[in-house]
N, C-alpha and C positions, 0 to 999 in steps of 0.2 A: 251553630250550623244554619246559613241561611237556605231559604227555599230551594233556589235551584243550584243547591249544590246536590238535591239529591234526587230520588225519580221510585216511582213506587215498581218494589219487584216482583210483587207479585198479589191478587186481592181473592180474597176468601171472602163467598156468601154462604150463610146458612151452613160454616162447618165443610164446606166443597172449596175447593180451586176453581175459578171461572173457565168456560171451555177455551180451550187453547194455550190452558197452561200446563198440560201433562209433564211437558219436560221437565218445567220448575218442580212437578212433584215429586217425580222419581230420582233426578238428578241435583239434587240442592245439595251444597257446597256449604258449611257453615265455615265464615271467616274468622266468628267469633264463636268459642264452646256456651259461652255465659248466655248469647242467645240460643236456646234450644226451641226446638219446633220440631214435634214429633207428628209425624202421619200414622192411619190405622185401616187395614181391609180387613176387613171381616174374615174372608172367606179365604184372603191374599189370592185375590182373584182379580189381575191386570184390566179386566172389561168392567171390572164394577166400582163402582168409586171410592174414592180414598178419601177419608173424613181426616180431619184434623183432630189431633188425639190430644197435643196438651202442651202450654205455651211457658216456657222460664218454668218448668217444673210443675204448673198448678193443671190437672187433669179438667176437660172440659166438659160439659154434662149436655148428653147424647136424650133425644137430638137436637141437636142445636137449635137456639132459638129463631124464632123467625125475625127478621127487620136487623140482623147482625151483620155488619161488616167488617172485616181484620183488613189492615194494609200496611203491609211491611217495607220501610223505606231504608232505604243504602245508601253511604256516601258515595257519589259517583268517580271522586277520586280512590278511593281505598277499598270500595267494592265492600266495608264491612256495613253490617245493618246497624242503624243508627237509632230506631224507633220501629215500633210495632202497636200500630193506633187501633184501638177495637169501638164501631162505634155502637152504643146499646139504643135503645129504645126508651124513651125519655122518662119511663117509671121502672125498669131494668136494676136491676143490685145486681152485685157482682156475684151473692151468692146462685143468684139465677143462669150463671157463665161457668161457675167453677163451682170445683169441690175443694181448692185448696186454696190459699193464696199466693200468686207467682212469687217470684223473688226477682232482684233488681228495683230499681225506683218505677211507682206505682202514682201516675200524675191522674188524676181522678177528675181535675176539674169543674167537680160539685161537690156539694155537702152531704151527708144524711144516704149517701149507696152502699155503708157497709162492709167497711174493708174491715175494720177490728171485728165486727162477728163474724166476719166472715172465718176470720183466723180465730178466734176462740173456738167457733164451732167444728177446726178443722180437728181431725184424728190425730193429733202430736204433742209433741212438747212445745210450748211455746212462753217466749218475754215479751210482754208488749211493754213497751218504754212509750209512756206519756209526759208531755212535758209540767203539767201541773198534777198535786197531789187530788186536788178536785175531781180533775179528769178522773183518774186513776181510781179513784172511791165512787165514782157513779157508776163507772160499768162493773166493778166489784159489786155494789149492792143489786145491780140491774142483774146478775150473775144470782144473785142467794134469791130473787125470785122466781128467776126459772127456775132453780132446785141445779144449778151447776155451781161443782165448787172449782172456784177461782182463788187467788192468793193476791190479797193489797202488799204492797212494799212501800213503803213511805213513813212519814211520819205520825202520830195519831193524828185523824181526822173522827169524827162522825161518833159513832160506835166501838171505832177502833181505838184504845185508851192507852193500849201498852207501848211504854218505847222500846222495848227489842225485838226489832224483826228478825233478828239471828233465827231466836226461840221458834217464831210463828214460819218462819224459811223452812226451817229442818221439820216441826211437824207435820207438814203440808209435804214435806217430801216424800213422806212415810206413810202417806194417803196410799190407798189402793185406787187411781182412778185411770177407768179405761180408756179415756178418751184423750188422755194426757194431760200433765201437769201444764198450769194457763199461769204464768204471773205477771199483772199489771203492776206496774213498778215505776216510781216516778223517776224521773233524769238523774235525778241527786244519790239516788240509792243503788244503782245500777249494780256501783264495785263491789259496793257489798255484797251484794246478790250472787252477783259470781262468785264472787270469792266465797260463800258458805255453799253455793250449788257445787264448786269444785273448775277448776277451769279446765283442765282433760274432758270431765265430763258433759259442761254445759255448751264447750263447743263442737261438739262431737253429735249431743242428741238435743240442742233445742235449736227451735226457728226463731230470730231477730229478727221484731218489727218494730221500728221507731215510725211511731203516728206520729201527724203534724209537723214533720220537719221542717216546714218554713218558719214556723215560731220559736225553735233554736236558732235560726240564721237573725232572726233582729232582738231576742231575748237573750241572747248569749253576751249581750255587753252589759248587764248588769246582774246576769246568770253565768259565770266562766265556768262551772262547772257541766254546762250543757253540752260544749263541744270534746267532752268526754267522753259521751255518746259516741260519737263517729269512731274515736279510736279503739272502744269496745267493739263495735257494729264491724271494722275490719279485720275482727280478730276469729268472727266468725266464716268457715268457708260459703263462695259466691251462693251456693243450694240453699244456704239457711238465713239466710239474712233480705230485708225490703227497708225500704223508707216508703214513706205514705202521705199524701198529702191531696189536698181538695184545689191550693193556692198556691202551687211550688214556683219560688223565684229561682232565679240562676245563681246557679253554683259557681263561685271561683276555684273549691276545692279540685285538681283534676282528677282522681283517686273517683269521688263522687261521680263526675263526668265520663269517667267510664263503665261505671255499672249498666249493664238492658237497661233502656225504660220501655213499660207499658205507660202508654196513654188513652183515657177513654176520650170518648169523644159521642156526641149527642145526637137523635135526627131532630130533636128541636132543643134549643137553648134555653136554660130561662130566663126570662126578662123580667125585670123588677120594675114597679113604679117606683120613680122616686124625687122628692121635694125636695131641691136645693136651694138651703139660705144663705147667702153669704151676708157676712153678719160681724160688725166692728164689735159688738156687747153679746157675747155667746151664751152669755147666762142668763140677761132679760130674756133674749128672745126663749131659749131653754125653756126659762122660768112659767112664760107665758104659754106656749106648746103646750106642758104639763096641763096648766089650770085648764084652759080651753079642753084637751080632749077627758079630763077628769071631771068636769060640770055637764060635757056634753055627751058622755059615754058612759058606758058601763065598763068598756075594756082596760085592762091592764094596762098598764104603760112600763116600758123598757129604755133605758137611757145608758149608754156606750158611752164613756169616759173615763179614761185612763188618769186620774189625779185625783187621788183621794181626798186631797186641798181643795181643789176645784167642785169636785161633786160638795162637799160640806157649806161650799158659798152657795149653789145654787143652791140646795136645800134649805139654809137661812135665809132664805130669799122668799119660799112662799109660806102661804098662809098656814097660821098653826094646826090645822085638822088635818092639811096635807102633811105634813111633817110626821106625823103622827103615823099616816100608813105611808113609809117611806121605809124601803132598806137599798142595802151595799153589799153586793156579793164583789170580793175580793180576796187576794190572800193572805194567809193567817198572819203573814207579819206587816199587812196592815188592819189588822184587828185595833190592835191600839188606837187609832188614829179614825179608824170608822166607827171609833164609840159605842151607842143605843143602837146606832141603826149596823151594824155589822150582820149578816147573816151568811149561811153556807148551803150550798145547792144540794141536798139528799137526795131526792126523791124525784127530782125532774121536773119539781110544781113552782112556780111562784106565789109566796105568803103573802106576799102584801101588793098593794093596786100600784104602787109607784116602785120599779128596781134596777138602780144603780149600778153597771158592770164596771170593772176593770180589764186588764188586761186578760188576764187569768181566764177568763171567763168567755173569752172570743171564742174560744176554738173547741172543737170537739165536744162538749157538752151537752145534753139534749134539754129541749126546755118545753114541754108536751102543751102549757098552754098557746093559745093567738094572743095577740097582744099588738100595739102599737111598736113602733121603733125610729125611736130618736138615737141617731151617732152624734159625735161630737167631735169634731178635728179641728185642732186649735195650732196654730203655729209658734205660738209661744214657747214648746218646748216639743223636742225632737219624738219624744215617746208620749206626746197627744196628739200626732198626726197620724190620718191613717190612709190606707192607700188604698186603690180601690179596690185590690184581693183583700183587704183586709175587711173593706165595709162588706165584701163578699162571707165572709166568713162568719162573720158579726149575724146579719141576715140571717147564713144558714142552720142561727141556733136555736130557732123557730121549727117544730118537729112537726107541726101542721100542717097537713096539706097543700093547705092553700096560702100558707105564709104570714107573716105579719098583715094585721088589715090596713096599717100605710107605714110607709119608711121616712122618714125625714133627716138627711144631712145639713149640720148647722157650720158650718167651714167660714174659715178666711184667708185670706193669700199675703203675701209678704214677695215686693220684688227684691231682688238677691244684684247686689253692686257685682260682685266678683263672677267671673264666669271660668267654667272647669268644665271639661267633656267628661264625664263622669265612667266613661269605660276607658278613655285612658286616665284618669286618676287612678284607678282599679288598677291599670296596670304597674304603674307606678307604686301601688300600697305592696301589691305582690311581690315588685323586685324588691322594694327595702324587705319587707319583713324576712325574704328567702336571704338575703344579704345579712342580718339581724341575727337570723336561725344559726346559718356559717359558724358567724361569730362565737356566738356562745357555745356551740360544739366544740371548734375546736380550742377554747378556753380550757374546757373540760379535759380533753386529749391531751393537753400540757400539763393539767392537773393530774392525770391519772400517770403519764409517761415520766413525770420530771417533780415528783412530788416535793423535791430539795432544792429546786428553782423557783420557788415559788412564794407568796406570803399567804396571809389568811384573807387581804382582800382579792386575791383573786378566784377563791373561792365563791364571789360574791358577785360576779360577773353574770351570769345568765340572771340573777337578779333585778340585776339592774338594770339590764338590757331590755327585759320585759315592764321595769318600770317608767324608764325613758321613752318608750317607747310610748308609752299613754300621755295620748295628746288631744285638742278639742278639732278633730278631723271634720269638716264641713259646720264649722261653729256647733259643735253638739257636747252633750259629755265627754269627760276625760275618757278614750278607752285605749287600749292595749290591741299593736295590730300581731303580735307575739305571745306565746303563752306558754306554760308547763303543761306537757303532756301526761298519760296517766303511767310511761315508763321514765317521768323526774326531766326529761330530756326538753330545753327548747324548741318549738314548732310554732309554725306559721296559724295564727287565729283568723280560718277561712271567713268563721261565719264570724267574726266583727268586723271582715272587710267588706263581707254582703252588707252587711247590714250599713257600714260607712254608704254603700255604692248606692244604696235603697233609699239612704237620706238626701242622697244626690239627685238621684232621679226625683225625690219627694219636692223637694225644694226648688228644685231649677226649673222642674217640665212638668208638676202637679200643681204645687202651688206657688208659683211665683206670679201668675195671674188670676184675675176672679174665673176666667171660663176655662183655666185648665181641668180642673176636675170632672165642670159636667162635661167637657168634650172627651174626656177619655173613658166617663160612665158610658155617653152617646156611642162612643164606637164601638163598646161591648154590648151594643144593643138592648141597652135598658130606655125605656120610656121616662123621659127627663123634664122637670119644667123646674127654672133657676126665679126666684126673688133677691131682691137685692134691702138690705136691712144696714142704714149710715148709722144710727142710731147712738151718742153713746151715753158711758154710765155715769146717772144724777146723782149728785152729791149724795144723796140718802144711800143709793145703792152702794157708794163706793164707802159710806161709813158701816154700813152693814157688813160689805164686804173684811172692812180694815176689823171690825169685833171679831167676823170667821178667822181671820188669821191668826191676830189673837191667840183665841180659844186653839187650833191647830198644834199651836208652837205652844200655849201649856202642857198640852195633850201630852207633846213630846218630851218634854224637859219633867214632865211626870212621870214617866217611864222610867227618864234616865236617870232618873234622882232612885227611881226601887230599885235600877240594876248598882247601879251606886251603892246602895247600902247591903246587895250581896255581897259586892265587891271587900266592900268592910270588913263583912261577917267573916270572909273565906281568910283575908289579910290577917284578923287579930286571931283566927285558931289557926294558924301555919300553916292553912292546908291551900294556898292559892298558887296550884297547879296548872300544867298546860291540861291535862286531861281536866279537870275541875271549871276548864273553863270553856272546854271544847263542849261539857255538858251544860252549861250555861246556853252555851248558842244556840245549843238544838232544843231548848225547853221549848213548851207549846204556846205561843201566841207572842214571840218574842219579837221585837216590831222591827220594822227596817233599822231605827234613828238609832236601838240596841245595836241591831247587828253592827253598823259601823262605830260605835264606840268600842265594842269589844274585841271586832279586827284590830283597831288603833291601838288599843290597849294591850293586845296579844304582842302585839309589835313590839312593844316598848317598855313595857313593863320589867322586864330584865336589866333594863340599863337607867333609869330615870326611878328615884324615888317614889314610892307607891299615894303619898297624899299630894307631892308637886303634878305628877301625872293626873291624877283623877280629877284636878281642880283643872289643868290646862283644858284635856279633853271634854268636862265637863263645861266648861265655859264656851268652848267655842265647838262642841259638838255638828252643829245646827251649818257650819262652816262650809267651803268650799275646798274641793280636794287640793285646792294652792293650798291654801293656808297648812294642810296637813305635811304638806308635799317639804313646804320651808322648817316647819316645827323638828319635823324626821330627821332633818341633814342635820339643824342645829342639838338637837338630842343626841343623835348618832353621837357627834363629834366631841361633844359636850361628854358624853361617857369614858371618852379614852383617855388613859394614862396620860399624866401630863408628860411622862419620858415618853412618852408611843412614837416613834420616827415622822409618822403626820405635823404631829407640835412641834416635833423639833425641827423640823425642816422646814417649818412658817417663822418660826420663831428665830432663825437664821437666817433668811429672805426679806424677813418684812420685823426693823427693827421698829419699837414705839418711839414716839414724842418725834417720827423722823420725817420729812415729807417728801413726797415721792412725785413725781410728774407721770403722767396718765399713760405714760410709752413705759416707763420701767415698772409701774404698776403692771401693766399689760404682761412684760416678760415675767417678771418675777412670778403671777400667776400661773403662766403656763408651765414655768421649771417647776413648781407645785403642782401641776396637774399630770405632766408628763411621767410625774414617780405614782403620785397616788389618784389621777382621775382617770385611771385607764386607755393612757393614751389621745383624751379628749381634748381639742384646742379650745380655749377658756377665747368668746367671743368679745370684743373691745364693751357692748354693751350690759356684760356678766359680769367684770371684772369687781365691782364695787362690793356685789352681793358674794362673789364667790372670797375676797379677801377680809371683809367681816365674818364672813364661815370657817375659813381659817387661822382666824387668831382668837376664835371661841375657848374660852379656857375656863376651868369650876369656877374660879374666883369671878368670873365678869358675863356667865347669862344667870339670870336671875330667875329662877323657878317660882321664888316666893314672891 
């Protein structure tokens, strides 16, 4: 919606209509039911004024406060309201506004105002969906200190040791509590949750809040079960459901796009100082920051860097007493990899003078001491860039009054050869993946109507279509712009196409120049001052460097070598199951480099000999999702009958010892694709790879 599409209908101080809007009061029209806005007379006496009683469902607390302004804006084409902006008073919480929390999307625009106590505190039932278990376990323990009882849903963390949250769901149900059942419950757990709360009854009597929604929108590409979230979240009616967020980016979903939003808004902003380095050697200069405010302070220091790799060089990097009070709060499945220094946020203190964040740890968290703060935005890889809502949010996990005592951005920019308008790319990612969706639906449809027209690979179609479909979209990770839903059905993966369109803007209009970033801090009105750092890394540093990697990559191949030899265990007593291995994946501290051997593994295991697999996977673990991506097709293929109609019909087209010219190569691949590649035309530059894939036969790939 730009500006003047739309014109303010009507503005509220202090809980009143301003004078001269009588008619708006008596006579309002709602275009939309989902925006509700209820007025109240006391005495319903026409000469005395009519307060504003209560906005998207959440009741307002009389009398209003002083320095508040609501302003309700409409599209001017469509006459429906588009936004309802309340602006507070710059130390204001929302429970100072309300008694409950609205529903619809709740764009908050700052950090630390209290939209989850507010809704724990509220009289109801309610799920708060957080997107880290962290999160999730801080306001649970922040909960048993005030003497309220709340329910963690996630995995163990903390105190919390048992794995069945079934058990701890159901006895928390059986709680007598007056103020209603509260469960904070991490993304991953959600199904479950319902599904032991009852799904009749939990959409019927609980309120859906998903906090932080913008962190499923860029963490859903290597989290796909986050946007699992949304399709629970619509399952509940418009009265019981919000999303929340401090940093909300745009939604492609349009489902999203139509919920009310509330937006707060400020009579003063805050403005941050902040020191930008742009900087070729991220880690000297890092490294140095540290030492300096650690010889010359007494205060903590806080370092934002999403690379567990990364943090582990600059740590090798200083001196041994530093090292020593050094930790990594991250999460549990990079435990592994964050070694000695790994730790976990309890109690909202930091333990040591030097602490390393990751992702995990940006958002929602509270962290009660001051401290320094160093970010880290590297362009090297797609998820160590961070944008300026994100340095926003980073910032806001400073529960201090008066904030960090200085901020410092250590960045560097990369110009981009190719140029994309990055909203129409978007639009473009939208029509394939709804084109993509089509497809695999009606695959399904012919599967379900014509089940005797059919073979077993067509079964295998929405599959594959969500595999194909994962591509390195603005030079980034492989991701998937399609996904399984949580009714089995293919759908469009809103939030990986956010998160494509946020790389776009990251890259083209943040940092493809050194003064992108502080020019677009400057506009948000933060106090700026940039250095410029050429500097790069000295032989020493880069051998120091090359031991951390090293050490990293045993860390890792240490892991995989214990899960390896469960692997074993479960193989030589018969018991290596799909459940045996689903319990595998959810053990506690199971590291990333785990989890995707054992995805790999789940895959293929049924069709590939158990000691040629574990030696493949185990060796090239450490790999790119190509290599995984070629290994699969040749395994697949490699598993089928040598009758299977795939061989035999390669095996008729493409005789040995015969030579072919690169045109009949050409056809004869696509009569082989036309039967079994689903209709795909096999391109002049495939051919080679796709006609060595099908003349794969037991006798001639070599496993051993």
């Amino acid at each position: 919606m730009k500006p003047n599409d739309d014109f303010k209908l009507g503005i509220i101080k202090n809980g009143k209509l301003e004078p001269g809007d009588e008619k708006f009061m008596i006579n309002f029209d709602y275009p939309d039911e989902k925006y509700e806005i209820i007025y109240a007379n006391i005495d319903n006496d026409p000469e005395k004024d009519s307060y504003l009683r209560s906005i998207l469902g959440a009741q307002l607390k009389k009398p209003f406060q002083e320095n508040v302004q609501i302003t309700i804006t409409t599209n001017s084409d469509t006459g429906k309201i588009v936004r309802i902006a309340i602006q507070l008073d710059s130390e204001k919480k929302l429970a100072d506004i309300f008694y409950t929390t609205p529903w619809g999307v709740i764009k908050k625009n700052r950090t630390g105002i209290g939209a989850t106590t507010l809704e724990l505190k509220t009289k109801r039932n309610s799920i708060i969906v957080v997107p880290t278990k962290s999160l999730a376990y801080t306001k649970y323990k922040k909960g048993l200190e005030e003497n309220q009882s709340y329910c963690y849903v996630g995995s163990p963390i903390g105190d919390i040791t048992e794995q069945d949250t079934t058990k701890r769901i159901r006895e928390y149900l059986n709680h007598n509590i007056s103020r209603g059942k509260k469960f904070l419950v991490v993304a991953d757990s959600v199904g479950p949750l319902i599904k032991t709360i009852g799904e009749k009854r939990v959409y019927r009597d609980f309120f859906f809040m998903v906090d932080e929604i913008d962190i499923y929108q860029t963490d859903n590409t290597y989290r796909p079960k986050l946007e699992n979230v949304i399709d629970y979240y619509f399952k509940f009616p418009f009265q019981n459901r919000c999303l929340v967020s401090a940093t909300i980016s745009e939604f492609s979903n349009p489902a999203i796009n139509q919920e009310p939003l509330i937006e707060l808004t400020y009579t003063q902003n805050r403005q941050r100082n902040i020191h930008l380095v742009h900087a070729q050697n991220h880690h000297i200069v890092t490294k140095e920051r540290i030492e300096k405010l650690y010889k010359t302070t007494d205060h903590k220091i806080v370092i934002a860097y999403n690379s567990i790799r990364y943090i582990r060089k600059v740590i090798e990097l200083l001196d041994e007493p530093l090292k020593q009070d050094c930790a990594i709060l991250c999460s549990p499945a990079s435990e592994t990899t964050a070694g000695e220094y790994y730790k976990e946020l309890t109690d909202a203190k930091l333990h040591k003078r030097i602490t390393f964040l990751t992702c995990t740890y940006y958002v929602g968290i509270d962290i009660d001491d001051r401290y320094d703060l160093i970010s880290i935005s590297n362009t090297q890889n797609t998820y160590t860039l961070l944008s300026p809502a994100k340095l926003t949010q980073i910032a806001g996990r400073c529960r201090d009054k008066q904030g960090p005592y200085s901020e410092t951005v250590i960045f560097d920019s990369k110009s981009i050869k190719w140029q994309i308008i990055p909203a129409k790319y978007r639009e473009y990612l939208l029509k394939l993946a709804s084109d993509l969706k089509d497809y695999a639906l009606a695959s399904k449809k012919i599967i379900a109507n014509y089940p005797k027209l059919v073979d077993e690979t067509f079964a295998l179609i929405q599959t594959d279509i969500i595999e194909r479909s994962k591509k390195a979209y603005i030079d980034q990770t492989p991701i998937s712009i399609v996904r399984t839903n949580i009714e089995n059905n293919c759908d469009i993966s809103y939030f990986n196409i956010d998160a494509i369109y946020e790389s776009a803007i990251m890259k083209m209009e943040v940092y493809n120049d050194p003064m992108g970033l502080p020019d677009r801090l400057a506009k948000e009105g933060h106090h700026i001052n940039v250095t410029i750092d050429d500097r790069a890394a000295s032989k020493e540093q880069l051998e120091q460097e090359k031991l951390s990697d090293e050490q990293y990559n045993k860390i890792n191949q240490q892991s995989i070598d214990r899960l390896v030899k469960q692997l074993h265990s479960l193989h030589n007593s018969r018991s290596l199951t799909g459940k045996e291995l689903k319990t595998l994946a959810r053990q506690k501290g199971i590291s990333k480099v785990e989890q995707v051997f054992l995805k790999r593994f789940q895959e293929l295991y049924h069709y590939i000999p158990f000691l040629q697999l574990v030696r493949q996977l185990q060796e090239n673990v450490q790999t790119n999702e190509k290599w995984y991506k070629g290994f699969k097709s040749k395994a697949l293929i490699w598993a089928l009958d040598e009758n299977h109609p795939f061989k035999t019909l390669a095996t008729k087209h493409l005789a040995l010892n015969k030579i072919y010219t690169r045109d009949e190569l050409l056809i004869k691949a696509n009569i082989i694709a036309s039967v079994y590649g689903k209709g795909r035309q096999i391109k002049e530059s495939e051919v080679r790879p796709f006609i060595r894939l099908s003349l794969i036969t037991r006798s001639n790939l070599d496993f051993d």
